[in-house]
C-alpha positions in Angstrom: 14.0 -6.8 -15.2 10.5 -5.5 -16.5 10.2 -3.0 -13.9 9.0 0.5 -15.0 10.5 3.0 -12.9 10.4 7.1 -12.9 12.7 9.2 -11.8 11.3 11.9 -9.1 12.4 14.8 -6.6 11.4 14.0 -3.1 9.3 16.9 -1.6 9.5 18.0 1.8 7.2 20.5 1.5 4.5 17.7 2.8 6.1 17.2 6.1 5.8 20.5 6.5 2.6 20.5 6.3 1.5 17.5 8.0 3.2 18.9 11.1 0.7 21.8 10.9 -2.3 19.3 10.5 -2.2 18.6 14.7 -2.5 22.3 15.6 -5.2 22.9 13.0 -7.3 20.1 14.1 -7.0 21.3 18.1 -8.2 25.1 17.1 -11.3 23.1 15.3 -12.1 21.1 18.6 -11.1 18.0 17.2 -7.8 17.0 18.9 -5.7 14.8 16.5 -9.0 14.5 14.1 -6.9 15.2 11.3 -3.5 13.7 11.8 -3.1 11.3 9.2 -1.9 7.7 10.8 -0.4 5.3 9.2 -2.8 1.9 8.8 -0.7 -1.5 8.0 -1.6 -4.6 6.4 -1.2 -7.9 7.4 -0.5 -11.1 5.8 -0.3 -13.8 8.0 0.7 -11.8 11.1 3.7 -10.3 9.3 3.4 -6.5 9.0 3.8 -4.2 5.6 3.7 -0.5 6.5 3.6 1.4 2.8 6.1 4.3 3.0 8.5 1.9 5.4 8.8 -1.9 5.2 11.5 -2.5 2.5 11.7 -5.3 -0.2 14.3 -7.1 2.5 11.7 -7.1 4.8 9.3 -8.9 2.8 11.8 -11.3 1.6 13.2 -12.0 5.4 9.9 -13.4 6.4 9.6 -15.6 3.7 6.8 -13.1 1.2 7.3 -14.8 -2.7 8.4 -11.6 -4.0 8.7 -11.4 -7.7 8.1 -9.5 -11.0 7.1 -10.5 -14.6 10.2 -10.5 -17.2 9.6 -10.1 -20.8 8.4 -13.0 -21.6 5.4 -12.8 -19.0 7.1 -14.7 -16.6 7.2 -14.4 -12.8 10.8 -13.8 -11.7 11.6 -14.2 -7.9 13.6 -10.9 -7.2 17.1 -10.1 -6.6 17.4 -8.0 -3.7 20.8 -7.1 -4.9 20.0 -5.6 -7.9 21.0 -1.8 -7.8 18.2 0.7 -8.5 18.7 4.2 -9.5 18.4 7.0 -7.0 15.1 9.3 -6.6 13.2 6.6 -8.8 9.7 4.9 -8.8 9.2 1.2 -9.5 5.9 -0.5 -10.7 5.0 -4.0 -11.9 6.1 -6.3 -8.4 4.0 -8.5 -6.6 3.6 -10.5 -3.4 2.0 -14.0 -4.4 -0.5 -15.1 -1.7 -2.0 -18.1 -4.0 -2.1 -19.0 -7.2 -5.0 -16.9 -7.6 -4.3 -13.9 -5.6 -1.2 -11.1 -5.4 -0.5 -8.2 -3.9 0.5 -5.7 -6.6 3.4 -3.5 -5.4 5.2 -0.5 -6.2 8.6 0.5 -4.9 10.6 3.5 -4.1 14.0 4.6 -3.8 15.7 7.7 -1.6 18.4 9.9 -2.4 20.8 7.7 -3.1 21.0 4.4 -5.5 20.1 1.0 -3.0 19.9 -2.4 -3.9 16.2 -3.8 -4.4 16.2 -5.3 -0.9 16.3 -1.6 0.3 13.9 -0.2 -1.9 10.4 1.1 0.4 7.0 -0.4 -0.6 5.4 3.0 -1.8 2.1 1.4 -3.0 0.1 -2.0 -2.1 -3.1 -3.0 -4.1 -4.9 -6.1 -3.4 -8.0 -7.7 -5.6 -9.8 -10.3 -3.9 -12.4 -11.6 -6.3 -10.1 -14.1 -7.8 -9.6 -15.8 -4.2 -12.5 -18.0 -2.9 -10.6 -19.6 -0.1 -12.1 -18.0 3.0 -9.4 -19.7 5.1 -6.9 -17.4 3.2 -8.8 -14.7 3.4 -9.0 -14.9 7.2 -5.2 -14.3 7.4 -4.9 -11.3 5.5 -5.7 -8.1 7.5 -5.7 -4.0 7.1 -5.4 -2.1 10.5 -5.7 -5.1 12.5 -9.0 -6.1 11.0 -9.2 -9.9 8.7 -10.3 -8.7 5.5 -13.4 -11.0 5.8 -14.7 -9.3 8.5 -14.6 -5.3 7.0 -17.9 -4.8 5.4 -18.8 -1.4 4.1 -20.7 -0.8 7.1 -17.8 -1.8 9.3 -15.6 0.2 7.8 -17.6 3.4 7.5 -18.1 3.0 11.2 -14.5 2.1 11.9 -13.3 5.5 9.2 -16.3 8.5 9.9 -14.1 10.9 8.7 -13.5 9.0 4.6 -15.8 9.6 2.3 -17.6 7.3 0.0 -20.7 5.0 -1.1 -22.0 1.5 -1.0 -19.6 0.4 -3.2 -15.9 2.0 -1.7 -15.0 4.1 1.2 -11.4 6.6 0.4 -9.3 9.1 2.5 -6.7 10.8 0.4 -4.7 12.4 2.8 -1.5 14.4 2.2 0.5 11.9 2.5 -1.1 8.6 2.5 -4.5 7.4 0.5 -6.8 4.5 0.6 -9.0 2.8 -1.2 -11.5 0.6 0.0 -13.7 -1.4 -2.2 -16.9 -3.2 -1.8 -19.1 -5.8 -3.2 -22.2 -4.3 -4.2 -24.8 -6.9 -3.3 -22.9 -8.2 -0.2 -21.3 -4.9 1.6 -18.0 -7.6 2.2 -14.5 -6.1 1.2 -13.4 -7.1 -2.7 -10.5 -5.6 -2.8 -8.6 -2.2 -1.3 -5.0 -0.2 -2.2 -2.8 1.8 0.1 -0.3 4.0 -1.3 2.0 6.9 -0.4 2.5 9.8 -2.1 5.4 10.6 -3.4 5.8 13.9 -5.9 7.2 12.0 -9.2 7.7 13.4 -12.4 6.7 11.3 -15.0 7.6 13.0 -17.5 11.5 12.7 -16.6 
């Protein structure tokens, strides 16, 4: 397994404060303007939530969920391989096509799980690679087909991100996302949506 993985303390402090974000937004007249929401993604009308749906999950409703060994090989995952506890997992993927992957992260709690229970903590998607509108079409992010978010629609659909012609973010307390545009077109290229989690990467 080519995994890299860091080992990490979860903090609570952020629920903490993500219960106060409600009351803070109705004393600034904008009822629930502030509460971060959670926004899933799509892929064929089967639902990822980052920061939820497990590896299982993915696996259950048929996702080609793999990593690269060694030897640069894709390697269809175990789900009963044991991860440690309190740990951070990079280099997975959910192939789409040959030309097009979701690059995932994972996450484990408190206690060592087997890979089918470890939580999708991040989800990054390039779509330049992918000409196949058809494809495209079946892949959405908050109920929306990828093919249809333009920059414009998304700044309409988001007031309260931040960005330019070219991307449109919220990084929130808990959650962040990055949407990214084609310059000469406005049409979605590619977009991440991650959780945060307080790892030490130096452990």
């Amino acid at each position: 397994m080519n995994m890299k993985k860091v080992r990490f303390p979860l903090c609570l402090l952020l629920t903490a404060l993500l219960l106060l974000l409600p009351a803070c937004a109705q004393e600034d007249g904008q009822e629930g303007g502030n509460e971060e929401v959670l926004l899933p993604i799509s892929i064929n009308g089967k639902e990822i939530k980052v920061g939820e749906t497990t590896v299982q999950t993915l696996l259950d409703e048929g996702l080609d969920v793999s990593w690269v060994d060694e030897d640069y090989h894709r390697v269809t995952v175990d789900p009963a391989t044991q991860l440690e506890a309190n740990a951070y997992y990079t280099g997975s993927s959910i192939k789409v096509t040959d030309n097009m992957s979701f690059m995932i992260s994972l996450v484990t709690d408190e206690e060592e799980v087997s890979l089918g229970q470890a939580v999708i903590a991040r989800l990054e998607l390039n779509m330049a690679a992918e000409n196949d509108t058809s494809v495209l079409e079946k892949i959405s992010f908050d109920g929306v087909p990828v093919t249809e978010l333009t920059q414009e629609k998304a700044a309409e659909k988001y007031p309260d991100w931040t960005g330019n012609e070219v991307m449109w973010l919220h990084y929130g307390l808990e959650y962040k996302y990055d949407l990214n545009f084609d310059i000469s077109t406005g049409n979605l290229s590619g977009f991440t949506v991650e959780r945060t989690y307080d790892v030490d990467w130096n452990s």
